[in-house]
N, CA, C and O atoms as CSV, one atom per row, in Angstrom:
chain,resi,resn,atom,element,x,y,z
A,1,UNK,N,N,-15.265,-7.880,-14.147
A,1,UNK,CA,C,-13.842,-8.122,-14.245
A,1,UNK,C,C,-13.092,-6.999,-13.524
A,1,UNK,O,O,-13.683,-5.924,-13.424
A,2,UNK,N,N,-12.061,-7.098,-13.093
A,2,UNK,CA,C,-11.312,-6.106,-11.794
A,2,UNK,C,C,-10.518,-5.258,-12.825
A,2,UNK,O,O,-10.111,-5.857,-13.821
A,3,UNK,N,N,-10.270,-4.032,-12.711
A,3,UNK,CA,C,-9.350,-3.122,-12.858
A,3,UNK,C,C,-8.054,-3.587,-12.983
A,3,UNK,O,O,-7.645,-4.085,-11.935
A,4,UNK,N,N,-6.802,-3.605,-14.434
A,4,UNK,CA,C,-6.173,-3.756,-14.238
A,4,UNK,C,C,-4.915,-2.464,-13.106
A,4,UNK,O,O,-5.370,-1.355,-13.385
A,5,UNK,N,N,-4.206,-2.336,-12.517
A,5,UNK,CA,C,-3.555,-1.196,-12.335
A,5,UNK,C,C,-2.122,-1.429,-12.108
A,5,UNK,O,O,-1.559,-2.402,-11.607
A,6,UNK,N,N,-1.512,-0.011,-12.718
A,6,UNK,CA,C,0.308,-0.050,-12.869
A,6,UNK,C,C,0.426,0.305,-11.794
A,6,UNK,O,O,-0.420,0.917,-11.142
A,7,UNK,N,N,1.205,0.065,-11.542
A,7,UNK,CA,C,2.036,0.371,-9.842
A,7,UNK,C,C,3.406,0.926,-10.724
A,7,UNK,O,O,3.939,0.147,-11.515
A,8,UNK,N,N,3.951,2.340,-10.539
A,8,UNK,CA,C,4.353,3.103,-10.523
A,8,UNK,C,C,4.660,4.202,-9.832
A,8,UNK,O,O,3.871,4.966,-9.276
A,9,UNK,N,N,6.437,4.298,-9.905
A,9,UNK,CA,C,6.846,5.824,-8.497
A,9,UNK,C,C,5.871,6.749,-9.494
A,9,UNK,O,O,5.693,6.749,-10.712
A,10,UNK,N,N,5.208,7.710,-8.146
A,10,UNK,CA,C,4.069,8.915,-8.666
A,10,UNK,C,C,4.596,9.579,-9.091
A,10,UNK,O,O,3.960,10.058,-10.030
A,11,UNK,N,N,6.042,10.228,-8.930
A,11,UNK,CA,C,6.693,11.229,-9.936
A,11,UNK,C,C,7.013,11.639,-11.095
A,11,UNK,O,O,8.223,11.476,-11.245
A,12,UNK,N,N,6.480,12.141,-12.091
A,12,UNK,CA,C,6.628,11.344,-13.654
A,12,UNK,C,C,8.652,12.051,-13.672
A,12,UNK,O,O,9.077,13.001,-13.015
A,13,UNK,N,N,9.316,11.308,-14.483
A,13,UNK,CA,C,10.301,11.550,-14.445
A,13,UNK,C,C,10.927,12.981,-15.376
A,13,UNK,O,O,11.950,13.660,-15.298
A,14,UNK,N,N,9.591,12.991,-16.345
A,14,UNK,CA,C,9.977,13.915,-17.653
A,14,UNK,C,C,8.712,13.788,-18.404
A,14,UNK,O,O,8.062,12.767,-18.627
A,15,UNK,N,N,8.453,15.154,-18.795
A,15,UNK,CA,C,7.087,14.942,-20.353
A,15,UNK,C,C,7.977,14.909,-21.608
A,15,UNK,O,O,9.203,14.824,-21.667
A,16,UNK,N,N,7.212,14.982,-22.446
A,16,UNK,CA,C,7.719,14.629,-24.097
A,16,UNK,C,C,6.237,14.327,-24.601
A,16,UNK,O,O,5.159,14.035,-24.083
A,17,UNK,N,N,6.798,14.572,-26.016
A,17,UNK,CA,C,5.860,13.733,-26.985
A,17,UNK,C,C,6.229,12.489,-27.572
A,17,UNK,O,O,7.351,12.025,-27.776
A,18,UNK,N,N,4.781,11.897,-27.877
A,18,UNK,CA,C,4.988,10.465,-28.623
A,18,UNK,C,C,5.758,10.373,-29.877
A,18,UNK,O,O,5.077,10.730,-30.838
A,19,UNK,N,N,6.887,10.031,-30.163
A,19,UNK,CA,C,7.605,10.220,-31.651
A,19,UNK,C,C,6.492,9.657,-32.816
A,19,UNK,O,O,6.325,10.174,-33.920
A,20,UNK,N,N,5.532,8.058,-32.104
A,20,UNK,CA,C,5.144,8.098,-33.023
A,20,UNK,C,C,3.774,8.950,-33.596
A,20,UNK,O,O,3.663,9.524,-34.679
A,21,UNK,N,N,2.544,8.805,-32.247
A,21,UNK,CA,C,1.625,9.791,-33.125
A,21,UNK,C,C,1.203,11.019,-32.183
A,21,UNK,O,O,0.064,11.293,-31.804
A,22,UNK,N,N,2.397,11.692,-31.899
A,22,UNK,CA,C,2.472,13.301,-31.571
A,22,UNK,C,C,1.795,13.701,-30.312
A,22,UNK,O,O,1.460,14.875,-30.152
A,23,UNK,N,N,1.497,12.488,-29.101
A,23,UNK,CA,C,0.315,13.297,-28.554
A,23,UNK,C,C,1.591,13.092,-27.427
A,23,UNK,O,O,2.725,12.616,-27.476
A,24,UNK,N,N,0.737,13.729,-26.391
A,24,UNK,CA,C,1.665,14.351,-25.048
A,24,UNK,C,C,1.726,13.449,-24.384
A,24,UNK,O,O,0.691,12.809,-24.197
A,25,UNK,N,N,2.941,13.041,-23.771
A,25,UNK,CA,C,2.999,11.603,-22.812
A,25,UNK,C,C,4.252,12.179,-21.655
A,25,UNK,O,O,5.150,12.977,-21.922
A,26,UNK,N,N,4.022,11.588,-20.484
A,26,UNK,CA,C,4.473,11.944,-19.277
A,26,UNK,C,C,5.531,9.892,-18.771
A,26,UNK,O,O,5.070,8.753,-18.691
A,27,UNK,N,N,6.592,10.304,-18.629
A,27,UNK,CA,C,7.511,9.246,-18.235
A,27,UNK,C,C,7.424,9.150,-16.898
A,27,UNK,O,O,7.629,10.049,-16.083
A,28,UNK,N,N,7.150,8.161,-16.718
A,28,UNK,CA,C,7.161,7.141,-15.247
A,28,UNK,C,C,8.500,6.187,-15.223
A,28,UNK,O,O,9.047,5.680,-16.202
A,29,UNK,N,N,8.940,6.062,-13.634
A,29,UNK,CA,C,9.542,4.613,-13.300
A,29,UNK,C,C,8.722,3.803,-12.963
A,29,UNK,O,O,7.712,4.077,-12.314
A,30,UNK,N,N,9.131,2.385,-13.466
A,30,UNK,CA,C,8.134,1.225,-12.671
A,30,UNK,C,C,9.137,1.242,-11.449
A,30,UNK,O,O,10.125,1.891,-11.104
A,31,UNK,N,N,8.259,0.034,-10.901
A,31,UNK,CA,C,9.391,-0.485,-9.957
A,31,UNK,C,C,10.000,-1.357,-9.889
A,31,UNK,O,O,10.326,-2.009,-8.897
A,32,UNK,N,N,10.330,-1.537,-11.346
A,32,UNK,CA,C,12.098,-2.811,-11.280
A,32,UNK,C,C,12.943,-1.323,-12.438
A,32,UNK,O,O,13.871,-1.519,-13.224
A,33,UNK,N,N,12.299,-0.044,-12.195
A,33,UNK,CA,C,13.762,0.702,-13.002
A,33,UNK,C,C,13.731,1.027,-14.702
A,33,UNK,O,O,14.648,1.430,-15.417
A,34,UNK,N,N,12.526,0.742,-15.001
A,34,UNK,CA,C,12.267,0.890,-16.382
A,34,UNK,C,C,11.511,2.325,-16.496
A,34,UNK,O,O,11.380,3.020,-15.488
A,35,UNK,N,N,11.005,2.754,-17.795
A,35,UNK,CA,C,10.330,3.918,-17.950
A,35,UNK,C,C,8.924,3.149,-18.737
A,35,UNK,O,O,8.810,2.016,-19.205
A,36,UNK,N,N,8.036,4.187,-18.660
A,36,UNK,CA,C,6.622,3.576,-19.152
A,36,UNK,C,C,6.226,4.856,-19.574
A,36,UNK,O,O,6.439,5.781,-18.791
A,37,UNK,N,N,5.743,5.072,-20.551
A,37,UNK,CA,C,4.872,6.088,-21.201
A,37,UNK,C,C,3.831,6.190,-20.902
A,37,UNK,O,O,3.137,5.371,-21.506
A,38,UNK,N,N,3.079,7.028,-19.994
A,38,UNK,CA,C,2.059,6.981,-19.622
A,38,UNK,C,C,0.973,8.672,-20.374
A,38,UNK,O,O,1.502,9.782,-20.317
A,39,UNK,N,N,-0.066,8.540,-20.814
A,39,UNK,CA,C,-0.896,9.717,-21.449
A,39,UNK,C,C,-0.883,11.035,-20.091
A,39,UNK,O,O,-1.133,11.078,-18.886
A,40,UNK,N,N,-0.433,11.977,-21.165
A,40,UNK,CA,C,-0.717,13.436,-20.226
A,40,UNK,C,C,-1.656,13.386,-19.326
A,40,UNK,O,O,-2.783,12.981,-19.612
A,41,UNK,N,N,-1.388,13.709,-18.361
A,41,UNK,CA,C,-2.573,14.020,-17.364
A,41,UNK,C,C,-3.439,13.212,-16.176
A,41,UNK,O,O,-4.238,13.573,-15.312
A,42,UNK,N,N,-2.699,11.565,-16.704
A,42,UNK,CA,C,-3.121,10.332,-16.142
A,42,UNK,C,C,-3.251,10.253,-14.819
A,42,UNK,O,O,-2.288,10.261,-14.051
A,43,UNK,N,N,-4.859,10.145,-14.349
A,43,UNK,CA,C,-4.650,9.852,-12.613
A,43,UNK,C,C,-4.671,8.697,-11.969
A,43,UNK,O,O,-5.199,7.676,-12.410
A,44,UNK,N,N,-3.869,8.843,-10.462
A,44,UNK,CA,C,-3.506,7.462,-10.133
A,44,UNK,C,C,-5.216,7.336,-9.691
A,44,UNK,O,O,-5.988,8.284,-9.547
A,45,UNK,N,N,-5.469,6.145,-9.562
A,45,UNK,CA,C,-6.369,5.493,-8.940
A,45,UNK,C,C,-6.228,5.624,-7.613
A,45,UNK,O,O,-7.246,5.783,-6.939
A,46,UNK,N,N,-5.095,5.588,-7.061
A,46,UNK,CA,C,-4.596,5.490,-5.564
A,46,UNK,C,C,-3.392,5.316,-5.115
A,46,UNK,O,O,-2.791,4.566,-5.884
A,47,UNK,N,N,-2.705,5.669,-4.183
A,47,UNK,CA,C,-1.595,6.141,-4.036
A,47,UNK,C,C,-1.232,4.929,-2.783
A,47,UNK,O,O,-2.153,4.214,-2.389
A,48,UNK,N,N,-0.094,4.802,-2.317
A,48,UNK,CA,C,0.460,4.418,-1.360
A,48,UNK,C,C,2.295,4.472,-0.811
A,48,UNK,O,O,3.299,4.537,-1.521
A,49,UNK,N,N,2.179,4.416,0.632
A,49,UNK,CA,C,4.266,4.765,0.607
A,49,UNK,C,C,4.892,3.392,0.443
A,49,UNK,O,O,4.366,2.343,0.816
A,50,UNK,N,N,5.424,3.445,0.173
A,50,UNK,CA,C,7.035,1.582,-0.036
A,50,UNK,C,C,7.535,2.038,0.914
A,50,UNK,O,O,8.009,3.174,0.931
A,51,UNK,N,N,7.533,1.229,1.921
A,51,UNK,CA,C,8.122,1.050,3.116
A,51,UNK,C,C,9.415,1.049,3.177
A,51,UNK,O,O,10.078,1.481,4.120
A,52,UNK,N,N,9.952,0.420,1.878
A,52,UNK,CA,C,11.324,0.195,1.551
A,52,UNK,C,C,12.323,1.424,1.355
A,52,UNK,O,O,13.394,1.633,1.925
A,53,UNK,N,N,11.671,2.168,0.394
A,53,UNK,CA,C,11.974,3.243,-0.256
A,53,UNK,C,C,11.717,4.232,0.532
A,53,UNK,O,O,12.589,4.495,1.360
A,54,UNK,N,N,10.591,4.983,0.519
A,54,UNK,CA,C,9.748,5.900,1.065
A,54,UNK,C,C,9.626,6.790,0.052
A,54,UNK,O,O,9.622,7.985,0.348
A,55,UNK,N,N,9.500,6.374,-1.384
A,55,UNK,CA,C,8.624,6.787,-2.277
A,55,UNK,C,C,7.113,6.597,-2.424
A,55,UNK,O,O,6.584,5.586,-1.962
A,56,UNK,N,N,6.610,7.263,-2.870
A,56,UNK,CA,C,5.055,6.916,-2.986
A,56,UNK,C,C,5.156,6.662,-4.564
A,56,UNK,O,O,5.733,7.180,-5.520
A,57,UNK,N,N,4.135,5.404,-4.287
A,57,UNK,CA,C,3.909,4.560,-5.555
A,57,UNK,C,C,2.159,4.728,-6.191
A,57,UNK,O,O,1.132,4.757,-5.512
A,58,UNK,N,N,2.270,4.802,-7.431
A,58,UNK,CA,C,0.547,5.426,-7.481
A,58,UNK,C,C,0.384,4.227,-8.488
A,58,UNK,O,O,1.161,3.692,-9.279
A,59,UNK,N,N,-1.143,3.982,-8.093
A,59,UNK,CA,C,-1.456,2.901,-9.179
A,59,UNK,C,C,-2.300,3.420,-10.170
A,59,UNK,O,O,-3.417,3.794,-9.813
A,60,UNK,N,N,-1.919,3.530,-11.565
A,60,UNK,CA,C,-2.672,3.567,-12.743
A,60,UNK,C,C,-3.695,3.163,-13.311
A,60,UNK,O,O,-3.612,1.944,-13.459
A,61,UNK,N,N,-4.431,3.486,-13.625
A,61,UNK,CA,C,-5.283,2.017,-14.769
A,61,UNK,C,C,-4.608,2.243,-16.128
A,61,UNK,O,O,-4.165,3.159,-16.821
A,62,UNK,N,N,-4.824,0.484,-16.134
A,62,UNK,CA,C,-3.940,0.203,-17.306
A,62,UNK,C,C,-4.054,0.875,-18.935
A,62,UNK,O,O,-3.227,0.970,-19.842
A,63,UNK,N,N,-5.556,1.295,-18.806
A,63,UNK,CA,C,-5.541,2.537,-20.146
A,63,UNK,C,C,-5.387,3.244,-19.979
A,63,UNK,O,O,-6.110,3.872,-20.752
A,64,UNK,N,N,-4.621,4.229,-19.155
A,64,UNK,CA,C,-3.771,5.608,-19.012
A,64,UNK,C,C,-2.723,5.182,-19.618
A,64,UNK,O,O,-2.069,6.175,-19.936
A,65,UNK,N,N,-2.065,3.973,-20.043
A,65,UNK,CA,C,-0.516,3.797,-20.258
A,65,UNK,C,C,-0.483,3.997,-22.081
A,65,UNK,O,O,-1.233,3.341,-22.803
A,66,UNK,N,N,0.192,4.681,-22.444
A,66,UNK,CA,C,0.375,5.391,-23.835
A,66,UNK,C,C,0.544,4.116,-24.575
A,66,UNK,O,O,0.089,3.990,-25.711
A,67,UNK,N,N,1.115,3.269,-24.033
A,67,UNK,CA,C,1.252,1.914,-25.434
A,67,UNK,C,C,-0.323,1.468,-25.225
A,67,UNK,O,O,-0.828,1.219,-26.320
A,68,UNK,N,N,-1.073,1.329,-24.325
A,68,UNK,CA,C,-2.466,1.323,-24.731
A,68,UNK,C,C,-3.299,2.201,-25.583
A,68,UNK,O,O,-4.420,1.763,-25.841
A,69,UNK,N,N,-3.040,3.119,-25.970
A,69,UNK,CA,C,-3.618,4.333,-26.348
A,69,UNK,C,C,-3.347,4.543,-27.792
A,69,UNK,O,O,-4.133,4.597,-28.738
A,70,UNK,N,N,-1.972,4.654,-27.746
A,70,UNK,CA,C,-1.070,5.009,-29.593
A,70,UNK,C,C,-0.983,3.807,-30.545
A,70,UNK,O,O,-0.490,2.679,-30.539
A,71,UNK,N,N,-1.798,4.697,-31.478
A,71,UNK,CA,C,-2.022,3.954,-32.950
A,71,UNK,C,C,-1.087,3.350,-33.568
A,71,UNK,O,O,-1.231,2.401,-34.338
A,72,UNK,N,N,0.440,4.149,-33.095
A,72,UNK,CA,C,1.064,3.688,-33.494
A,72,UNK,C,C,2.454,2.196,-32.255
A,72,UNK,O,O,3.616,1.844,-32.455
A,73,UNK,N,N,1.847,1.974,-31.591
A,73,UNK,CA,C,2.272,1.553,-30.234
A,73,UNK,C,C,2.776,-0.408,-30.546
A,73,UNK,O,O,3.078,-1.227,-29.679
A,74,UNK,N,N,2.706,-0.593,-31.847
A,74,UNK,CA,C,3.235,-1.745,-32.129
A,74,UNK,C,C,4.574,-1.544,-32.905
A,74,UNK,O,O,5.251,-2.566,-33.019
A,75,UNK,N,N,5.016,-0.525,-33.399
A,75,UNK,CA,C,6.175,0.077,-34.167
A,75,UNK,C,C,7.139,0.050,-32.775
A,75,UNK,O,O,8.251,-0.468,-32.876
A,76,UNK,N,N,6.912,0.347,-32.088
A,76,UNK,CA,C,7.337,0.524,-30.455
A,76,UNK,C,C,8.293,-0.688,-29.861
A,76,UNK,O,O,9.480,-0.726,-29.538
A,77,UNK,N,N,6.836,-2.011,-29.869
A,77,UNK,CA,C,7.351,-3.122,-29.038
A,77,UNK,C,C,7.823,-3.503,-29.779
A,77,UNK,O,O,9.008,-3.557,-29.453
A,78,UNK,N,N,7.641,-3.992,-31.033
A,78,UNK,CA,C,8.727,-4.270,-32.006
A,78,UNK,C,C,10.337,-4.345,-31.826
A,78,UNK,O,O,11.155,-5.257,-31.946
A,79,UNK,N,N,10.420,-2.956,-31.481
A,79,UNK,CA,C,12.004,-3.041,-31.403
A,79,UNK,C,C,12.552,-3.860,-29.891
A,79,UNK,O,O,13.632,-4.450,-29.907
A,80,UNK,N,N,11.636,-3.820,-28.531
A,80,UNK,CA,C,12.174,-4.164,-27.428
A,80,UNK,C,C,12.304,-5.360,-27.876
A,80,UNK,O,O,13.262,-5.754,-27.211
A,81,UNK,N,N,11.951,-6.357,-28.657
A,81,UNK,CA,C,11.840,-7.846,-28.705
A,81,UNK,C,C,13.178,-8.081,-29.350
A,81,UNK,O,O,13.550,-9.227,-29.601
């Protein structure tokens, strides 16, 4: 089965911790403008430039992303719904 991967600007925007279970998480933009919690330290798989932009966009695997990870990560989506 293939690798899922986030496509995300490579810059994290800001660190913080998880409010809900304390561990270290690094903020990403996607690319429609949202933020994604992604786990400290997360490497891209691979990088590339947007032609559009001329940001570089790095792709994730999808278990680097902190709502995959945190125990507590359904308290979370909860509220976006």
């Amino acid at each position: 089965m293939a690798e899922i991967l986030l496509r995300l600007y490579e810059d994290p925007k800001r660190g913080g911790t998880c409010t809900g279970c304390g561990a270290a998480i690094e903020w990403y933009e996607t690319l429609k403008g949202k933020m994604m919690p992604m786990n400290a330290g997360a490497v891209p798989r691979k990088s590339e430039k947007d032609p559009d932009t001329g940001r570089v966009i790095a792709f994730f695997a999808a278990e680097d992303s902190h709502w995959a990870t945190c125990p507590q990560s359904r308290q979370f989506h909860a509220k976006r719904v």
